[in-house]
N, C-alpha and C positions, 0 to 999 in steps of 0.2 A: 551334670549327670548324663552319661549316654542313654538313647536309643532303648537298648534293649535292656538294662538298667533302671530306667524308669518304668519301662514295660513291669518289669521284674518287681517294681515296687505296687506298679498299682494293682497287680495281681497276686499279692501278699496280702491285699486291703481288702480286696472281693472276690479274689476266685478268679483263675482263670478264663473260666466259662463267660466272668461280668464282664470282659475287657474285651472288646471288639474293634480291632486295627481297621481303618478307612470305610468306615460303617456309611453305605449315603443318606443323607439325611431326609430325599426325597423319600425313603421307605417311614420316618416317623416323624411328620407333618404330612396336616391335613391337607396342603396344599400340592401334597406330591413332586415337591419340587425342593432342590440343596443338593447339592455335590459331598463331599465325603469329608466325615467327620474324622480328624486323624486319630482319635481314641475317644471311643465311646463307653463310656463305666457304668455299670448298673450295678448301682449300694441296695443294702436291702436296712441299711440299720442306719440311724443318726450316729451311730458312731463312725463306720465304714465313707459316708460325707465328711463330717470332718476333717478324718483323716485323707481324703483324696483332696481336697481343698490345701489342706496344709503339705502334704508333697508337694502338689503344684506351688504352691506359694512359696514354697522352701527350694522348687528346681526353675523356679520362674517361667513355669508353662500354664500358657494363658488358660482360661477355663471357663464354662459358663452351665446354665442351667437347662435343661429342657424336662417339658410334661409328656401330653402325649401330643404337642405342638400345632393344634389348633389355632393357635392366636401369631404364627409365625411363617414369614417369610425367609428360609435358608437362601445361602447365598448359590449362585453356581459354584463357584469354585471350592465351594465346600468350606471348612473351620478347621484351623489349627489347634493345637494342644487338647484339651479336654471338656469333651460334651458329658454333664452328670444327667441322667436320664429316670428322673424322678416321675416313675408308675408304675407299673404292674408290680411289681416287684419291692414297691413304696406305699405299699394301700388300703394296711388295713385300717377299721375304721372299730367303733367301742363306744357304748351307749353308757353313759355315766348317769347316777341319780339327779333329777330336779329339773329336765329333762335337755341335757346335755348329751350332745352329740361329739366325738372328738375323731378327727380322722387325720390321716399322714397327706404329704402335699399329692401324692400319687394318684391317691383316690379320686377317682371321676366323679365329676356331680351326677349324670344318672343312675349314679351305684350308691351315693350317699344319700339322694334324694327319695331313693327306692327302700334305703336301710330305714328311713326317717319315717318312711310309710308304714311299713311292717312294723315300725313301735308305736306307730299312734302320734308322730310325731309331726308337726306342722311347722311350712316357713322357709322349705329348701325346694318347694315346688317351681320357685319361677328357674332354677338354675337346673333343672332339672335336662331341659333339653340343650343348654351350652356346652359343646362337643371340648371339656376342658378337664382341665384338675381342679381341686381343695386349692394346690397352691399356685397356677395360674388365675384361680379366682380370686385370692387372696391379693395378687400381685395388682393385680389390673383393678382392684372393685368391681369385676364383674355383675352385670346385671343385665335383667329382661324383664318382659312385663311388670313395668313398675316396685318391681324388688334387686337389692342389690348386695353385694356379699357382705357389706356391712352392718345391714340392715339386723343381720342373726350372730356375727360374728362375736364372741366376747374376748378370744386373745387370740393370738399368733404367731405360733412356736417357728424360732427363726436360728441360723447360725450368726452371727454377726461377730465384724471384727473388734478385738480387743488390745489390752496392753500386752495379753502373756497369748497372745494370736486369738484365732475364730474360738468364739465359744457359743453356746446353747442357750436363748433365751425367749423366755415366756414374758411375751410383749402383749400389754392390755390393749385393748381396742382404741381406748383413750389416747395411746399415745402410737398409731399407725398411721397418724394420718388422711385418713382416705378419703379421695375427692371423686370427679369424674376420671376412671379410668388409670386413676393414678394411686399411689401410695410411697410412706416412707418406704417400704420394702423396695419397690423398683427405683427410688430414686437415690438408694444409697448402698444397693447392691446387694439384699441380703439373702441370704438362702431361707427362702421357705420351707419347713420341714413340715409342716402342720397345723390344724386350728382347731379349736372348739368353737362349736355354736352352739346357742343358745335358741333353743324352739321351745311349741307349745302345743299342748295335748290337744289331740281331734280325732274323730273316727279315720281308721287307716280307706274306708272306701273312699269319703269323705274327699281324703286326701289324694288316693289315686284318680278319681273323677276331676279334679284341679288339674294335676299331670295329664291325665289322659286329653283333657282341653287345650292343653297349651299345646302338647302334641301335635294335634290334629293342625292347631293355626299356623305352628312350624312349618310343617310339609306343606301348608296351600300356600304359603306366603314364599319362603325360602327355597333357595333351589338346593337344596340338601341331597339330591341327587348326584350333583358334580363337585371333583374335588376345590375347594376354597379354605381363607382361613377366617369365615364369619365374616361381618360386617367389618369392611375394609376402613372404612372412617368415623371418625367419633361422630357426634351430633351435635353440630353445631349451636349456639346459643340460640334459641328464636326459631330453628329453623330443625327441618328433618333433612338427612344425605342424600337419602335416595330420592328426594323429591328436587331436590336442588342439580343432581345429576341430570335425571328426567326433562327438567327443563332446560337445559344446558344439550341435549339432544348428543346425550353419551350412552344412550342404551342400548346395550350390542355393539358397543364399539370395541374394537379387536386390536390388538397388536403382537402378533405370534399366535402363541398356543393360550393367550390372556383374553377373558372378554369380559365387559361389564356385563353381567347376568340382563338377560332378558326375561326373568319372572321378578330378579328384585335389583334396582338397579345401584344399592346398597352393596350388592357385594361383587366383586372381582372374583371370577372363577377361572379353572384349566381346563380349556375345551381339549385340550390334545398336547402331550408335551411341550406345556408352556416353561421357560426358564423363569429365572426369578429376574433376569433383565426384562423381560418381557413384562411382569409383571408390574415391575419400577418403572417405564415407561410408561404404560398404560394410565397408573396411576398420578403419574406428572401431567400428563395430555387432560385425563379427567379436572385435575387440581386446576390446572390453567384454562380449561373451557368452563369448569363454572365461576372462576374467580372471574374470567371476563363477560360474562351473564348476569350475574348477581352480586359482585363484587366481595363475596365469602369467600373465605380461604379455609380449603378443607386438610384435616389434620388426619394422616394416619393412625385409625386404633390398631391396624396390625404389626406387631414386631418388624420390622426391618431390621433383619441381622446384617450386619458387614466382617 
């Protein structure tokens, strides 16, 4: 299929207006950083996914997922074929009886956390201040303060491949897998479209004085002020990152426009037009001064895209 052909197709599926030729990626990551995505689709329906999955599958044009990319390192040189861009426009969220919460991957956890409050509803507080989606939490088991998305989650509504191609499935908690940071979903590629959790009744102030606490230890701890993509490395078994960095004598250490945050040394941030090379450097130099400190080897929790 040519060029403008395929244009033509994906813009049959979402409208014109969704289809954004060499879009940079630095404008939608938190990180500020990626070079230009060659087609960027903004679906608003589980049907409108599908169907852009399946032209690409059907024109052999690579494709992948993004939130509101939080958790992601773009590359410079930007991405081929097609970026699906699961959020604003992905997000509504619907309070169901017994007190179920069900929301699209789009939806941001301060937005769901906040809906969850105004119904009285308790349990999405710690994910409250994770600068992510429904379905980046979903992907990753995201978690903070001692809660984690599994913890509330009951299913998770996915596209996944079939015999007669991708189809639509309402996948129980049971069978997602989910460990540290990890899940079936990312490790068999599936599209997250959405999830239901499962909370529990409490006074909505109740609930917002939870939020408003974790808030506050957000901002004194995290340097939330400059652009990053959160806490750059898992946590080690036994041990915390940032303390393992700290002692490895990596804090404020720079390479370009990348520095190890000097309020947390947990995360990698963009003091000033840093690339994503810069970034992946920075990060190898860290990995290899504390592996030679402490003999850990630290594991990226941020996306590294290629």
């Amino acid at each position: 299929m040519s060029v403008p052909d395929f244009k033509k197709r994906l813009q049959g599926i979402v409208g014109a207006k969704n289809v954004l030729a060499d879009e940079a990626l630095a404008a939608h990551t938190t990180f500020r950083i990626g070079g230009p995505a060659r087609w960027m689709v903004l679906p608003h329906t589980e049907e409108e996914v599908a169907a852009v999955v399946a032209a690409c599958e059907a024109a052999g044009v690579p494709w992948r997922v993004l939130g509101l990319g939080s958790n992601v390192l773009a590359p410079d040189e930007g991405l081929p074929g097609v970026t699906l861009k699961l959020a604003e426009n992905f997000a509504t969220t619907e309070l169901l009886p017994g007190g179920l919460l069900r929301a699209q991957a789009g939806a941001d956890n301060a937005t769901v956390a906040a809906v969850a409050c105004a119904a009285g509803l308790a349990g999405y507080e710690f994910a409250s201040g994770i600068p992510g989606t429904v379905g980046g939490a979903a992907i990753m088991n995201a978690g903070a303060y001692e809660g984690q998305f599994s913890d509330v989650a009951v299913a998770v509504r996915c596209l996944v491949p079939g015999t007669d191609g991708w189809q639509v499935a309402d996948v129980p908690a049971a069978e997602t897998a989910w460990g540290y940071r990890t899940s079936r979903m990312m490790r068999e590629g599936w599209v997250v479209l959405g999830a239901t959790l499962q909370l529990r009744p409490d006074a909505p102030a109740a609930i917002q004085e939870r939020i408003d606490d974790l808030t506050q230890r957000r901002a004194e701890k995290q340097p939330l002020e400059m652009p990053s993509a959160g806490s750059t490395f898992k946590r080690p078994e036994g041990h915390f990152a940032g303390a393992l960095i700290q002692q490895a004598d990596c804090q404020g250490l720079t390479v370009g426009g990348a520095q190890v945050s000097t309020k947390h040394a947990g995360f990698v941030v963009n003091v000033g037009n840093a690339t994503a090379a810069d970034v992946l450097a920075l990060i190898a130099e860290v990995q290899r001064r504390v592996h030679a400190a402490s003999g850990v080897a630290l594991e990226p929790e941020v996306r590294l895209w290629q």
